[in-house]
C-alpha positions, -999 to 999 in steps of 0.1 A, spaced: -504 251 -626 -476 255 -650 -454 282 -665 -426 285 -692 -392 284 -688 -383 321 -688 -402 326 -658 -387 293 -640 -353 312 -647 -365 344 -632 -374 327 -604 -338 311 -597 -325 344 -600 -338 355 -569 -311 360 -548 -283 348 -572 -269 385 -575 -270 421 -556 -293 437 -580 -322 421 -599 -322 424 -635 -354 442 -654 -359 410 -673 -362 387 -647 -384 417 -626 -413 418 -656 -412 379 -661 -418 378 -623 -444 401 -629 -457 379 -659 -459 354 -635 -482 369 -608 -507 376 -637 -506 336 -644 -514 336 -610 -544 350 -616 -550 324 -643 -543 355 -671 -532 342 -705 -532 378 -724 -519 399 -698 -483 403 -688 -488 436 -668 -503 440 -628 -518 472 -641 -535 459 -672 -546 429 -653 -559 451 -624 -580 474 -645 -592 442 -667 -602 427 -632 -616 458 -621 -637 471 -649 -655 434 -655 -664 432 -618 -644 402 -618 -627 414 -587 -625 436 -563 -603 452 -533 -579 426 -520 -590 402 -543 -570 423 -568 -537 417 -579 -510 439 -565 -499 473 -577 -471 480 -601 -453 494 -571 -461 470 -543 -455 441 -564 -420 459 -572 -415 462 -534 -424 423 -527 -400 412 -553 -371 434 -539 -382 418 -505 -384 383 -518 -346 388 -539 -330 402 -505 -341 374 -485 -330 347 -513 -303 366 -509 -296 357 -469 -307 319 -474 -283 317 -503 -255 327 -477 -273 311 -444 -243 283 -447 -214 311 -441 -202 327 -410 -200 365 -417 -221 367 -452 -212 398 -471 -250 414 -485 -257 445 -492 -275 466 -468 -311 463 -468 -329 499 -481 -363 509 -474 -370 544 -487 -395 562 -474 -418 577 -497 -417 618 -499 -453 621 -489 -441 599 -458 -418 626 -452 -439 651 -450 -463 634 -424 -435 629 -400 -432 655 -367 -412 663 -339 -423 669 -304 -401 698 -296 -414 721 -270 -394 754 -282 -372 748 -313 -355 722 -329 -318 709 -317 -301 684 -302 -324 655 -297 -348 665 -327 -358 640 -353 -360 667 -375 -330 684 -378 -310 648 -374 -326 633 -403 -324 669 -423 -360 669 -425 -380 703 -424 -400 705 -400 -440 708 -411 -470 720 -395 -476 689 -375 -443 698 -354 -444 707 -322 -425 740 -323 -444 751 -355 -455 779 -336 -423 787 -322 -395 798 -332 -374 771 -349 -337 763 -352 -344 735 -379 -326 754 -406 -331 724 -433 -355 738 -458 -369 724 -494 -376 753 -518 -417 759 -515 -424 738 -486 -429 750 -452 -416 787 -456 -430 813 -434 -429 850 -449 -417 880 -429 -445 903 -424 
């Protein structure tokens, strides 16, 4: 297999600098669509609905989403990024950030037996507490609210 120079250079520029520029991002992306031995697509999405919609492939046998494949390179730049460095004693990088999607959020519960303080995961990460909380039925201290979500009306 072979591919051009611009994606060679994206590849050596994993890990060469904190943040990953857009360029090198959709040539890496071009790249997993040569991968899949594509020569007119340059987008995982196109690529996945081409692969899709002529039964050429299904399930994992697809190529990855826009947004996993985003994740993966980030992954695959921060760890380039600690093998660049794995000759120095204290390295500086940047810390490594996994966001949680909002939906995630929104899943996550407490196990509080009468309200939320102290030890609650909650009201330490400044999360409102959801139905799935244990002291959803009583009455709760977590004071950290998001405008639609979670309110109770006074009766």
């Amino acid at each position: 297999m072979s591919c051009d120079d611009e994606i060679l250079d994206a590849l050596t520029m994993l890990g060469n600098y904190n943040d990953l520029l857009s360029d090198a991002c959709s040539q890496l992306e071009r790249f997993v669509c040569v991968l899949y031995r594509s020569k007119i697509h340059t987008r995982v999405k196109e690529l996945r609905c081409f692969l899709y919609s002529n039964r050429a492939a299904e399930g994992k046998n697809l190529p990855p989403t826009s947004g996993s494949l985003n994740l993966h390179i980030r992954r695959a730049h921060y760890i380039a990024m600690i093998l660049r460095k794995a000759d120095e004693n204290y390295p500086h990088l940047p810390a490594p950030v996994a966001p949680a999607p909002k939906a995630v959020l929104h899943l996550i519960k407490c196990g509080c037996k009468s309200g939320c303080e102290g030890r609650c995961s909650c009201h330490k990460n400044n999360i409102p507490r959801t139905e799935f909380c244990g002291c959803w039925v009583f009455t709760c201290n977590n004071k950290t609210s998001q405008p639609g979500i979670n309110e109770e009306k006074d009766v």
